[in-house]
VMD Tcl script that draws the C-alpha trace (Angstrom):
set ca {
  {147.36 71.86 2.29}
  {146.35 73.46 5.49}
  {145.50 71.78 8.52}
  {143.74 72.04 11.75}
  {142.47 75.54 9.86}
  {139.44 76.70 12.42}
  {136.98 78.42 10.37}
  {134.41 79.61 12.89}
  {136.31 82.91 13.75}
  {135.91 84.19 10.44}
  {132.16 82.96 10.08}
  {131.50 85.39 12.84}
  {133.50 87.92 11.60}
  {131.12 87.49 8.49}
  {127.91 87.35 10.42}
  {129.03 90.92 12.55}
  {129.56 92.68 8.75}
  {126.35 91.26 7.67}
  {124.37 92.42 10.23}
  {126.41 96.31 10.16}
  {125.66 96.22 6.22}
  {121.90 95.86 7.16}
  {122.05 99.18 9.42}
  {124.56 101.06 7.35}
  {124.24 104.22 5.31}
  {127.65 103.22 2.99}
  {127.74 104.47 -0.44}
  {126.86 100.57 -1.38}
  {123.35 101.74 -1.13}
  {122.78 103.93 -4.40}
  {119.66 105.74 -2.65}
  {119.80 107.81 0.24}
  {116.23 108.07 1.39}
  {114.36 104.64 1.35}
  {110.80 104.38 -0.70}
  {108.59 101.97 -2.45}
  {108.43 101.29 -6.16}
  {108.03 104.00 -8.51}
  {104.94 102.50 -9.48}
  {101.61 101.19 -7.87}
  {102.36 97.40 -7.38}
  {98.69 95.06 -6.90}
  {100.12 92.65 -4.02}
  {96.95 91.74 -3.35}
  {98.09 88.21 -5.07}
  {100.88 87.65 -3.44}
  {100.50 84.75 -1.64}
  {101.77 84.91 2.62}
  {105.40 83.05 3.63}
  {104.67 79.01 3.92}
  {106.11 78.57 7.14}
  {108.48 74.92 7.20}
  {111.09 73.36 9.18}
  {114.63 75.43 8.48}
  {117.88 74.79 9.45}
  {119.45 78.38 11.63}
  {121.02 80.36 9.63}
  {125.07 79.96 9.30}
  {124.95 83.99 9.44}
  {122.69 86.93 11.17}
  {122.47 84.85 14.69}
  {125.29 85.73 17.01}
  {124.77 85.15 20.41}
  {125.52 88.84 20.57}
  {125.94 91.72 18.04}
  {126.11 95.73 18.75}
  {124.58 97.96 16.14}
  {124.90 101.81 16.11}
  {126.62 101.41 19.89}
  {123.70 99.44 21.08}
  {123.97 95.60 21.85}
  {121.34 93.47 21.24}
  {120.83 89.35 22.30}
  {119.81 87.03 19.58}
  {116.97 84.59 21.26}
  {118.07 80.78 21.50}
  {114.61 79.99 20.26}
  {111.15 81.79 18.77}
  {108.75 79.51 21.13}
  {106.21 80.96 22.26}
  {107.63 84.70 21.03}
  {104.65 87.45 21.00}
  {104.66 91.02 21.15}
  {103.23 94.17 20.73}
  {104.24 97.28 19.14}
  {105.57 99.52 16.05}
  {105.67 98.29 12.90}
  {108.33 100.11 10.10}
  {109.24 98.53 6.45}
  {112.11 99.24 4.30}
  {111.79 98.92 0.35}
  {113.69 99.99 -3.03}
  {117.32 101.08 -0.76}
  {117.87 97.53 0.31}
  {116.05 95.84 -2.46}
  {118.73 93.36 -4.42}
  {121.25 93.36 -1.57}
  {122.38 90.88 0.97}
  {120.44 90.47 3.91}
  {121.89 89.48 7.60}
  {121.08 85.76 6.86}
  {122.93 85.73 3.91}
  {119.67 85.88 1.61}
  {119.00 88.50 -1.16}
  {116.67 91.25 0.14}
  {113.49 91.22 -2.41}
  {110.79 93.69 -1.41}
  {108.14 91.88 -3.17}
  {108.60 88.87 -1.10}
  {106.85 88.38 2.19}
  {109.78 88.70 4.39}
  {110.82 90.90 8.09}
  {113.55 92.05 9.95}
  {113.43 91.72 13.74}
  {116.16 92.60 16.04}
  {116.24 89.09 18.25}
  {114.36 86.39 16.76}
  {116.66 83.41 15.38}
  {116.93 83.31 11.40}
  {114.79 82.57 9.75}
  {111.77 82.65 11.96}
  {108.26 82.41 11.00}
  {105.44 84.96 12.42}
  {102.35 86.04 12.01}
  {102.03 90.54 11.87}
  {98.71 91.65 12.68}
  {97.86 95.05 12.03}
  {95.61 96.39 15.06}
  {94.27 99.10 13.73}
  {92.44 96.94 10.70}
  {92.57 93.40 11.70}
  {95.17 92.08 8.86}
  {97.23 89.27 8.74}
  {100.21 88.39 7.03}
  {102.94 85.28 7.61}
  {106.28 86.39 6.52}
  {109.59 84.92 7.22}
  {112.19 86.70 9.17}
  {115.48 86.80 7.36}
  {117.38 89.74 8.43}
  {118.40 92.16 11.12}
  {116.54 95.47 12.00}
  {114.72 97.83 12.33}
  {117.19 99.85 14.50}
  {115.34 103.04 14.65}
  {114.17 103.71 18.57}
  {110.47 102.21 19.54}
  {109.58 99.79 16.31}
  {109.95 95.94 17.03}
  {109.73 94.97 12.95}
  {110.46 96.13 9.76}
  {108.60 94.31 6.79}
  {108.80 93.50 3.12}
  {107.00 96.36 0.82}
  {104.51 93.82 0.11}
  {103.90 92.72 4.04}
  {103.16 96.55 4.75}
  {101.51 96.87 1.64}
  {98.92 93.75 2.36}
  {98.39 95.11 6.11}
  {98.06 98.73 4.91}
  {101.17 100.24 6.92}
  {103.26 101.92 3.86}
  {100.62 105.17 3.56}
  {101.32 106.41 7.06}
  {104.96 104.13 7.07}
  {104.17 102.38 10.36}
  {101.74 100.84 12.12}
  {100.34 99.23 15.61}
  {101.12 95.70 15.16}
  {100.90 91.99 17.33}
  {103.94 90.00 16.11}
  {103.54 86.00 16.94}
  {105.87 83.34 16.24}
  {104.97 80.40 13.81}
  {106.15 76.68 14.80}
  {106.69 75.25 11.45}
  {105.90 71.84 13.31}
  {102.64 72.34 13.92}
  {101.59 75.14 11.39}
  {98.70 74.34 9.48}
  {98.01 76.09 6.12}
  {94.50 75.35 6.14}
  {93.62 76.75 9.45}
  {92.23 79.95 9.37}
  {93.78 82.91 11.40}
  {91.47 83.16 14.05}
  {92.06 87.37 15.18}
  {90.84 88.25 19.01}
  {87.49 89.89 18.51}
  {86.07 93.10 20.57}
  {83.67 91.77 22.36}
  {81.72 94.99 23.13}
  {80.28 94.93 19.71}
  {77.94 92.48 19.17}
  {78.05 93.21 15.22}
  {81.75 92.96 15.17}
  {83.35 89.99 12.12}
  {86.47 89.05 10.41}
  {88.49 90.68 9.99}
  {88.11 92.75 13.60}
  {90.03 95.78 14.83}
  {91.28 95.31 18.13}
  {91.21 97.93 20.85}
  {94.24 99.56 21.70}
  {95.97 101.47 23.73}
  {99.49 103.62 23.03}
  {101.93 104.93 25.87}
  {105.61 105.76 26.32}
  {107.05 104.02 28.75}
  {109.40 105.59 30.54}
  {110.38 103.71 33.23}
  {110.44 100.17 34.97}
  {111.29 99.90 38.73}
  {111.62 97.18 41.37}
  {111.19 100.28 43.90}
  {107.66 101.51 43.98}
  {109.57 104.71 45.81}
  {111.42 105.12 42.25}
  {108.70 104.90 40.56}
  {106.79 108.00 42.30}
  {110.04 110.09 41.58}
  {109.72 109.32 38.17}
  {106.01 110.37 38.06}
  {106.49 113.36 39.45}
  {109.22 114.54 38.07}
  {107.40 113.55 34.60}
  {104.11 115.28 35.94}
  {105.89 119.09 36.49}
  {107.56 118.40 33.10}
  {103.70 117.55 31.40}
  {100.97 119.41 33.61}
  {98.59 118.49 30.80}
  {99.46 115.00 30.46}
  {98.57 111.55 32.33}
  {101.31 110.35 34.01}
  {100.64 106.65 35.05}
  {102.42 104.40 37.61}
  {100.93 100.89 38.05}
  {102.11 97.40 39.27}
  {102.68 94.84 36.41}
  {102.44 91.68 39.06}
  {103.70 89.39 36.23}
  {107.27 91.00 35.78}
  {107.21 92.37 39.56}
  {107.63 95.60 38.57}
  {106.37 99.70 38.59}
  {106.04 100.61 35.53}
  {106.14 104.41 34.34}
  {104.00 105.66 31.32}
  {103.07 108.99 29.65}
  {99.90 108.52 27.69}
  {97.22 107.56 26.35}
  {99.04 109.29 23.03}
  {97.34 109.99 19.86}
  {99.91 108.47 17.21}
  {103.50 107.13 17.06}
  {104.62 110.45 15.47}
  {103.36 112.18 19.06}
  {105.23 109.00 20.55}
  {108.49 109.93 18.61}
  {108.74 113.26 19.11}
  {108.03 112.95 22.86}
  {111.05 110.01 23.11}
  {113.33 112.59 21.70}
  {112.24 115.18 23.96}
  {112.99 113.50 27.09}
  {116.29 112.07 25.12}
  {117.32 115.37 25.49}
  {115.78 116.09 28.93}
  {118.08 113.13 30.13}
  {115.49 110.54 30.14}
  {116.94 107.79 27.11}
  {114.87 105.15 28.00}
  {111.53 105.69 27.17}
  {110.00 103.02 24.72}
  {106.68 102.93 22.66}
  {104.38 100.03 24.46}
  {100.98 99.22 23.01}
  {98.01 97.56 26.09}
}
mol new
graphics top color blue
foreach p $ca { graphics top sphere $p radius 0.5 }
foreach p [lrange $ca 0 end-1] q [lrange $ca 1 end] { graphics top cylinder $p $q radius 0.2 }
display resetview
């Protein structure tokens, strides 16, 4: 009989190959490129994630956890969690294996990744181009491709329209199972400057690449105009976000997040590694 035996250390050793499984390209995975079902799949009925009260997950939330030599922070709590940005979704390579809380990935369920939110978390994905809404619950670890903050089901991206073009311009908002209520409809934010505009609305958008965030408004300037003799053609924009005190750097307005992709990987290899996709 052993005693005193401490079984935490090897929970987290657990958790750490749970979340590398989710990122990793091992022969476990019989397909090499990712895709949807072979055939068209109505998800039309499949009904959104019911969010409820859910103990955290036992795996998939260190307080810490480094994936392809990048560390990320898992949140203490989804409260009042809402961003916007790049959608992905992942489908038939990781359908039927273990996710980074420990649950079966099924791509027909209305589930997400997310890089920081506790598991499971409930949120609400809108898609900004089209004004869709879906609840899923987030059960695993990802995306970990540059400039996308979520990577969804088949059937999320499927019900917001995201898996023709593969991503999409999204508003990600946490659910509190406490005070979720199934019967309240999703109010979206409508545009305003059309007086003819209904549910569900698109909302105006903006896309940049930010590629810089100062305290130093002197910074800043360098940035810009080192940026503008590298893109004579392009807007360069330095502003003052008063609410996180800081200059922030942008190329843009861009056209699409394949412009946005290829630009982040040109200045990758200018020297610039920090530029990420932000949506206003």
């Amino acid at each position: 009989m052993l005693k005193n035996f401490n079984i935490a250390p090897y929970l987290i050793l657990f958790s750490a190959l749970l979340l590398q499984a989710c990122s990793s390209s091992s022969s476990r995975y019989k397909i090499s490129q990712d895709h949807g079902p072979a055939n068209p799949v109505d998800v039309t009925e499949v009904s959104d994630a019911v969010p409820k009260a859910e103990p955290r997950s036992k795996y998939g939330n260190p307080q810490n956890y480094k994936v392809l030599g990048k560390w990320y922070s898992v949140k203490e709590s989804s409260d009042g969690y809402q961003e916007k940005g790049i959608a992905s979704w992942y489908g038939k390579k990781f359908h039927g294996h273990r996710t980074s809380s420990g649950e079966t990935y099924d791509m027909y369920a209305m589930t997400a990744a997310h890089k920081t939110l506790p598991l499971p978390t409930y949120v609400r994905v809108t898609h900004l181009e089209n004004g869709r809404s879906v609840i899923v619950k987030v059960n695993d670890r990802g995306p970990f491709h540059d400039n996308r903050i979520i990577d969804l089901s088949y059937s999320a991206a499927k019900k917001l329209g995201v898996t023709g073009k593969g991503t999409g311009a999204v508003e990600v908002t946490a659910i509190n199972p406490e005070t979720y209520k199934k019967d309240q409809p999703y109010q979206p934010q409508i545009n305003r400057t059309s007086a003819l505009a209904t549910y569900p609305a698109k909302t105006q958008y903006t896309l940049y690449l930010q590629v810089g965030a100062f305290e130093s408004q002197q910074n800043a300037n360098k940035l810009q105009k080192r940026l503008s003799r590298m893109f004579k053609a392009q807007r360069i924009h330095s502003n003052f976000a008063s609410d996180e005190n800081v200059y922030r750097v942008r190329i843009g307005p861009l056209a699409s997040v394949a412009d946005a992709d290829k630009l982040s990987v040109y200045l990758n290899n200018k020297g610039i590694p920090t530029a990420t996709i932000v949506i206003d």
